[in-house]
N, C-alpha and C positions, 0 to 999 in steps of 0.2 A: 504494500500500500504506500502510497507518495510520502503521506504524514509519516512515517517510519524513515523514509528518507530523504527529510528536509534540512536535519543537522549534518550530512554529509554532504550534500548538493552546496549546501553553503561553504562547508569547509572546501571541496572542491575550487567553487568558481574562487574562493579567495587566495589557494592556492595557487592557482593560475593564474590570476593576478599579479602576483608576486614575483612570479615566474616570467613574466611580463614584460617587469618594473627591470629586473637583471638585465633581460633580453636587452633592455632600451640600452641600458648603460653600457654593453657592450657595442652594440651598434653606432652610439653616441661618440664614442672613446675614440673608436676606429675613425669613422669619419672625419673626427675633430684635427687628433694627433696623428692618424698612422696613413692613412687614405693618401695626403701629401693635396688634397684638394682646398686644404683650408691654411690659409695663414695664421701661426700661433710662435708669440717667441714664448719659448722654453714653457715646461708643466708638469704641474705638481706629480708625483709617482703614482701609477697606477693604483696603486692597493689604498689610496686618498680619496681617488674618488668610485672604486667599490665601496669601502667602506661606508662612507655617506648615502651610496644607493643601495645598499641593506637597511640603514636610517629610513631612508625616505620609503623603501618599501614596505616596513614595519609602520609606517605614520598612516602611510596611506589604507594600506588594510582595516588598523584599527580606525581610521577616519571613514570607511565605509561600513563598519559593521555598525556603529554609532548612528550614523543614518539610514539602515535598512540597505544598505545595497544590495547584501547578499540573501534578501528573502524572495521565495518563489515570486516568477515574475512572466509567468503566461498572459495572467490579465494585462499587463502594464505594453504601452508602445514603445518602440526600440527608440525613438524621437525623444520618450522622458526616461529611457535608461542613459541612454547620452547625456543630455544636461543635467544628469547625477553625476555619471561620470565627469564631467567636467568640471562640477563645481566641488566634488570630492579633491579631486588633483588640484585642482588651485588652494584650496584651502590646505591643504598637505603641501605645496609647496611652499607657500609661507610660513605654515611650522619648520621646516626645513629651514630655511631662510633665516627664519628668527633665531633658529637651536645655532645654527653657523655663525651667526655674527654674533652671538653671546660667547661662545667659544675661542669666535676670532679667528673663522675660518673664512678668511673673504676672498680666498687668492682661485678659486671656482674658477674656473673658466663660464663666459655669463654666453656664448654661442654656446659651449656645451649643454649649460642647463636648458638654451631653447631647446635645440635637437634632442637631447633628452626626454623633454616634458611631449613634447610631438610626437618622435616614437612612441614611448608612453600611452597615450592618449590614442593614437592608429592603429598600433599594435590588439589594445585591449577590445576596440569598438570592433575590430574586423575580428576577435577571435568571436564576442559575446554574436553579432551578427549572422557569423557561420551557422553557429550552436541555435540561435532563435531556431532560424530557418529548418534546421536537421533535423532540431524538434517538432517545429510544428508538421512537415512532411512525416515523420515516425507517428503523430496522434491522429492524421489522418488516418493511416492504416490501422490503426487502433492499438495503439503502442503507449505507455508512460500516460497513461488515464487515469483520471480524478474522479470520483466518484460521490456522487450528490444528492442529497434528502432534497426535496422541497417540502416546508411547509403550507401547507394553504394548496387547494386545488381549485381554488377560484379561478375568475379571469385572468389575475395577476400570477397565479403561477403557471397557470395554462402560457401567457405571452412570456414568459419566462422561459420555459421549456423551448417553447417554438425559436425563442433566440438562441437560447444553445445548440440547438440541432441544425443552423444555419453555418453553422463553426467548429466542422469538428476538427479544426487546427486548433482549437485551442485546448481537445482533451479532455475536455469532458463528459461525464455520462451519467446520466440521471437512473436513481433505481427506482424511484418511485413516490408520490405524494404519501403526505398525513393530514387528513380535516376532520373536523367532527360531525358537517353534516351532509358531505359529499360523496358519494359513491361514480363512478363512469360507468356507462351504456357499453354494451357492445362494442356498439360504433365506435367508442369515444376511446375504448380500450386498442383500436388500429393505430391511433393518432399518439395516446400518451402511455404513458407509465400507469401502475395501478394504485388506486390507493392501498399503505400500508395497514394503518390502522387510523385511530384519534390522535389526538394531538397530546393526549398526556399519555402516551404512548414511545414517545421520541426518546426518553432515555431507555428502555427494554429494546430498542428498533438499535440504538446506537450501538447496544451490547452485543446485539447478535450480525449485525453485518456491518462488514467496512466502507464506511462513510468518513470523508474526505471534508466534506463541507457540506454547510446544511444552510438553506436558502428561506429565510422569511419572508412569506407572501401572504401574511393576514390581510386580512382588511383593518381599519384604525379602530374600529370598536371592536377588535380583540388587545387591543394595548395591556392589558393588565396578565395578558399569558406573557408579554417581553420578557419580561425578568428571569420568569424559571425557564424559558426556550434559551436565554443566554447562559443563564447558571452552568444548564444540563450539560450544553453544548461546551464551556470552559472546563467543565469536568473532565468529559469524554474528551478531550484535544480536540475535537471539530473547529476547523475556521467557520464563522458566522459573517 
């Protein structure tokens, strides 16, 4: 089930991240000093500026874990994983920046740091990019699937349903409603999922099958079930 491996999915992409961060600073090094493309008089010893790019790739990880970067991110657009990205890295560069000049390490090569920060930033986007795409192509086939309660079998989760099944790049798969005064027709059993049970049913339904996330589609004068639909579900680890 996904939720069993979202602390590893996490440690991954941050690994590779990291893995990344190195990449740049070899790339960077070479271009600057060894390439012979660029003009540089004399620079500081190579293991000066490893050193500082283990720094900054350690800044930068913890500067993403602190804003969510490494949480599942099927829903989210590659458009606002970028301006995460980006604003993770700049903010990680100036802690870097800061830690160097406290130290009294100014003698950086400042073309370095561009080329650097740009590899950095290319490197990451094109690898998360790959990876979107390879996913979403694997969930069409029906591969790495999330698996989804809805509650409420009204109109609103019925238009619910119908959105998800327009997408199945995104992996998901509904196993079926919970309402208290709804049952489907025949008919209506071609089209959707079936209802499970009631709605004070949801923690006994969580127990017995693997459910990923669970979808509130009451209507608003059910509001006073909110609280124990969210309880149930923090218990169980369901995202809500």
């Amino acid at each position: 089930m996904i939720r069993k491996n979202q602390r590893f999915l996490a440690q991954l992409y941050s690994l590779v991240d990291f893995l990344c961060i190195q990449v740049s600073f070899i790339l960077a090094w070479w271009l600057k000093f060894k390439s012979g493309w660029m003009d540089f008089d004399g620079a500081l010893p190579v293991e000066i500026y490893a050193f500082w790019s283990l720094v900054y790739g350690a800044i930068a990880v913890m500067t993403g874990v602190l804003v969510s970067l490494y949480t599942p991110k099927r829903k989210k657009r590659f458009s606002d994983e970028v301006l995460k990205l980006i604003q993770v890295h700049m903010t990680s560069l100036f802690v870097l920046l800061s830690i160097m000049f406290f130290v009294k390490q100014v003698d950086i090569s400042r073309d370095y740091l561009a080329l650097y920060i740009s590899f950095d930033l290319l490197l990451i986007m094109l690898y998360r990019y790959f990876l979107k795409q390879s996913l979403k192509h694997f969930r069409k086939k029906g591969f790495n699937k999330q698996f989804v309660l809805i509650v409420g079998a009204g109109s609103l989760g019925c238009k619910f349903y119908e959105n998800l099944r327009q997408y199945p790049e995104l992996g998901y798969e509904v196993i079926g409603f919970l309402d208290d005064h709804r049952t489907f027709t025949p008919e209506e059993l071609k089209r959707y999922k079936p209802v499970l049970g009631a709605v004070n049913e949801l923690e006994k339904i969580l127990r017995k099958k693997l459910i990923d996330e669970v979808v509130l589609a009451l209507p608003l004068y059910a509001h006073p079930k909110y609280a124990k639909i969210v309880s149930i579900c923090e218990k169980a680890g369901s995202e809500l």
